[in-house]
C-alpha positions as CSV (number, residue, x, y, z in Angstrom):
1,X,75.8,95.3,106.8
2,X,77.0,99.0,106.0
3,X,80.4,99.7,104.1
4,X,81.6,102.6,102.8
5,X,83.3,101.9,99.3
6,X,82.6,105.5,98.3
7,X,81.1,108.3,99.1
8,X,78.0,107.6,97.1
9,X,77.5,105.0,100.0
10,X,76.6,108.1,102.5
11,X,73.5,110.6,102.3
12,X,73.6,113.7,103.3
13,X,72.1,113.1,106.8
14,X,75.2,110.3,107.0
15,X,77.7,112.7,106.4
16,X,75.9,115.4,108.5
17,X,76.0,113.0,111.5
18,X,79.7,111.9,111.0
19,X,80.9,115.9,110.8
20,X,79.2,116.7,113.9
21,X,80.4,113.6,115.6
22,X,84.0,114.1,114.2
23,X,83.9,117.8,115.3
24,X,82.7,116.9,118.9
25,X,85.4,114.2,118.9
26,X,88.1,116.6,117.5
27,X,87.0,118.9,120.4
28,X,86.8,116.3,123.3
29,X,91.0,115.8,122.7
30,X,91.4,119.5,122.7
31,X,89.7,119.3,126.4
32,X,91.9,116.2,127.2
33,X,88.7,113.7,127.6
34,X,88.7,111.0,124.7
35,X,85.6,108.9,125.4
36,X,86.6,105.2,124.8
37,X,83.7,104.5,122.0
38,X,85.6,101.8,120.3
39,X,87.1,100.1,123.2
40,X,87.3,96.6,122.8
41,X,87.4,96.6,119.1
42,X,89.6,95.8,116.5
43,X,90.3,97.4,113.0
44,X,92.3,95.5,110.3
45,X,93.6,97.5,107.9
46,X,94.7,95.5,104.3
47,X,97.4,97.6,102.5
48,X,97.9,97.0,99.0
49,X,99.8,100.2,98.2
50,X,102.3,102.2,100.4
51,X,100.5,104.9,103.0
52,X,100.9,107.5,105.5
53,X,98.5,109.7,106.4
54,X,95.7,107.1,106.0
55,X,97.8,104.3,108.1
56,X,98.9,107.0,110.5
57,X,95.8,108.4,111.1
58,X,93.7,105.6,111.6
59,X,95.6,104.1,113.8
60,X,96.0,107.0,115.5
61,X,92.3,107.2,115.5
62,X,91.6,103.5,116.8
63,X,94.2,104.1,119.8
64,X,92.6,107.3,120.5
65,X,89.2,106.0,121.2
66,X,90.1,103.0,122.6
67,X,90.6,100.3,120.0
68,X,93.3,98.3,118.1
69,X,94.3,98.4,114.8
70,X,96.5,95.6,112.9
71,X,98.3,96.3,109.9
72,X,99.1,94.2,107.2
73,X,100.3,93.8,104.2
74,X,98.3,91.7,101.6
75,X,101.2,90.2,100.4
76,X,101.8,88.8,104.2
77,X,98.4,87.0,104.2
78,X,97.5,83.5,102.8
79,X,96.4,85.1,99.4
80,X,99.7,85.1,98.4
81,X,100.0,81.6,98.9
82,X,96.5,80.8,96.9
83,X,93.6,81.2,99.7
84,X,90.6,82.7,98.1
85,X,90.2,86.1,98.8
86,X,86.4,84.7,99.8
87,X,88.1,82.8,102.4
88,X,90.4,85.5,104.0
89,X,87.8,87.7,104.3
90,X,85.7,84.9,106.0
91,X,88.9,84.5,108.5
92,X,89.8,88.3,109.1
93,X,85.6,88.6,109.9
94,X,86.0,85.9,112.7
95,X,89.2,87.9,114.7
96,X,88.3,91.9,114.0
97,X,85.3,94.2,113.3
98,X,85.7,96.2,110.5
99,X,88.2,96.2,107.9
100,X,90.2,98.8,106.1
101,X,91.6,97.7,102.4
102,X,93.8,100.1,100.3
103,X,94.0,98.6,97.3
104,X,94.9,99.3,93.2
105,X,92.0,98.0,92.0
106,X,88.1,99.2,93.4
107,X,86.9,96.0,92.5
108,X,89.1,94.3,94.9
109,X,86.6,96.3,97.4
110,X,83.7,94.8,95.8
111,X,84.4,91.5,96.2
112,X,85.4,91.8,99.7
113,X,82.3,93.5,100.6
114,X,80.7,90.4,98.7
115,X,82.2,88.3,101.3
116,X,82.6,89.7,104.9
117,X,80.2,89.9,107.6
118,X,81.9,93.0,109.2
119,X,81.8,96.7,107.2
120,X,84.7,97.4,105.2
121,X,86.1,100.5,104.9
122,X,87.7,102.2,101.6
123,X,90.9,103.6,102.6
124,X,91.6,104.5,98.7
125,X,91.2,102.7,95.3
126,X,91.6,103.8,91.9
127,X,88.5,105.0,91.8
128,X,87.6,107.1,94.9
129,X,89.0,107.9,98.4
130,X,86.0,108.3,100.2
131,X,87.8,108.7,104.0
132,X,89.6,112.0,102.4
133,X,86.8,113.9,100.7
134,X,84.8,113.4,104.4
135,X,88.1,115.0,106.3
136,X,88.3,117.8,103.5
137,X,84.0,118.8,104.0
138,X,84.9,118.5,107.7
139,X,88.0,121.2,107.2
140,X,85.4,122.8,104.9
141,X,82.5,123.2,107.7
142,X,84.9,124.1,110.2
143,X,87.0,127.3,108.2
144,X,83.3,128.6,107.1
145,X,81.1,127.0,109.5
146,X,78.6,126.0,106.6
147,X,78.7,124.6,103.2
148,X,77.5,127.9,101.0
149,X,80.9,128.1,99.3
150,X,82.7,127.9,95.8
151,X,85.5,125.3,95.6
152,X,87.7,124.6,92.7
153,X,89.5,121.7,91.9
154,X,92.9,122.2,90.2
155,X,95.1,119.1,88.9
156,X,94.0,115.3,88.0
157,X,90.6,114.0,87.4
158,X,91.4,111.5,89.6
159,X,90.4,109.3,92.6
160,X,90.3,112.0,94.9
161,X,88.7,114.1,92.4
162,X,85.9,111.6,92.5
163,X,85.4,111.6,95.7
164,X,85.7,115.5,96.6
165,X,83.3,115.9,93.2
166,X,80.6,113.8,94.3
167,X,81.1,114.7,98.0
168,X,80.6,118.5,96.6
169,X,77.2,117.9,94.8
170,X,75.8,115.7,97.8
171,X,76.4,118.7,100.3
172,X,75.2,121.7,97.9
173,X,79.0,123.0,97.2
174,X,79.3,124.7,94.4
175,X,82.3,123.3,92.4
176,X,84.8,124.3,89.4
177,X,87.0,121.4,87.8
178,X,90.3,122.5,86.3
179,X,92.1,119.4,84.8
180,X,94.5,118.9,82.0
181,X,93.2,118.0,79.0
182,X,92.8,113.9,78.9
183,X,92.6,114.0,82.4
184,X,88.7,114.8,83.2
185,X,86.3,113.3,85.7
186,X,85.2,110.1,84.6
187,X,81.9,110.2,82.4
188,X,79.7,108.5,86.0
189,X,81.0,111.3,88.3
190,X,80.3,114.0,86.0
191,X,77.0,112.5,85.6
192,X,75.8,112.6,88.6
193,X,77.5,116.3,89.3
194,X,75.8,117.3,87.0
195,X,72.1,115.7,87.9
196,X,72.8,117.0,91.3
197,X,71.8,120.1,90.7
198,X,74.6,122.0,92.4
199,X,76.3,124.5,90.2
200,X,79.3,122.8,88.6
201,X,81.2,123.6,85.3
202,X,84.6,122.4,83.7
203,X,87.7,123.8,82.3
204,X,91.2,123.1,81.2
205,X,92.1,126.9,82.6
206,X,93.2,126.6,86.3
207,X,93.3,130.5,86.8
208,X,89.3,130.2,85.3
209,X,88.2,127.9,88.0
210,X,90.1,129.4,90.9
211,X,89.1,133.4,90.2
212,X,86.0,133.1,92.5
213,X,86.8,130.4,94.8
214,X,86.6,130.5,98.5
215,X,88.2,126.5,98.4
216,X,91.0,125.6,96.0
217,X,92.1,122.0,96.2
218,X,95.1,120.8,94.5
219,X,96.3,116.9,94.2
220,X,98.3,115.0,91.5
């Protein structure tokens, strides 16, 4: 069973294959001729905290190649009535075939993973936002039609920060961190940045880490 709770759950061969699949994809709706890859399936998608661009675009996504997508939010499942989270996952596994959970707390993911027999699919957490930092390398790849770039990161260590970190160091992209002071990369992303062997340095000085960048990416 293969889920993606974060981007650490990809190699770079993964993430090669998904670029080139999303980029032939992207380019097949240009030309008007969607193949219908996930016809007949269904995506759940678990909302714990408001969304656009993820719910938009997934669904989107789903209808575009031929699938459903059902929305919910968790408080309108049996959890908030005392079923297990072990046993709604069991349930959801039986009707759909993958499931999307945006949730508060990353170990929410965790235990659903523990649980399901279909993949589940991190659609943000507290901790990373693995579907965003794979849309940013494919904006990325298609602007410079490589990886053998500088990008700077201005604003929050956050979640996204994470993700666009690590994705960074597992694709060879050289990366500058400018956050506020108190607001760094967690202590297990900057460790494995930094064992990566990309090059990769941090600062508190946003015009420091942006002076030789080709990417600048900006969240709060």
């Amino acid at each position: 069973m293969t889920h993606l709770l974060d981007i650490d759950d990809l190699t770079k061969m993964d993430i090669d294959s998904i670029l080139k699949l999303a980029t032939e994809l992207k380019q097949s709706h240009i030309d008007g001729n969607v193949p219908s890859l996930l016809h007949g399936k269904t995506l759940s998608m678990l909302f714990e905290k408001p969304s656009t661009r993820t719910r938009v675009s997934f669904e989107v996504g789903m209808n575009m190649l031929g699938g459903d997508a059902i929305t919910f939010d968790l408080s309108q499942l049996q959890l908030s009535r005392g079923e297990t989270l072990s046993d709604t996952t069991k349930s959801l596994s039986l009707y759909v075939d993958a499931i999307l959970a945006r949730v508060t707390d990353h170990s929410l993911l965790e235990q659903l993973s523990l649980t399901s027999t279909i993949p589940i699919i991190n659609g943000l957490s507290d901790k990373s936002h693995p579907c965003q930092a794979l849309a940013d390398l494919l904006t990325i790849h298609e602007n410079f039609g490589n990886f053998d770039v500088q990008a700077a990161w201005v604003g929050d260590g956050n979640n996204v920060a994470n993700s666009f970190a690590r994705a960074c160091s597992i694709m060879g992209i050289d990366l500058v961190m400018a956050t506020p002071k108190g607001y760094e990369l967690s202590p297990e992303t900057l460790s494995k940045i930094e064992s990566s062997g990309i090059s990769f340095s941090a600062t508190n000085d946003p015009s420091k880490a942006v002076s030789e960048a080709d990417v600048v990416y900006t969240d709060t």
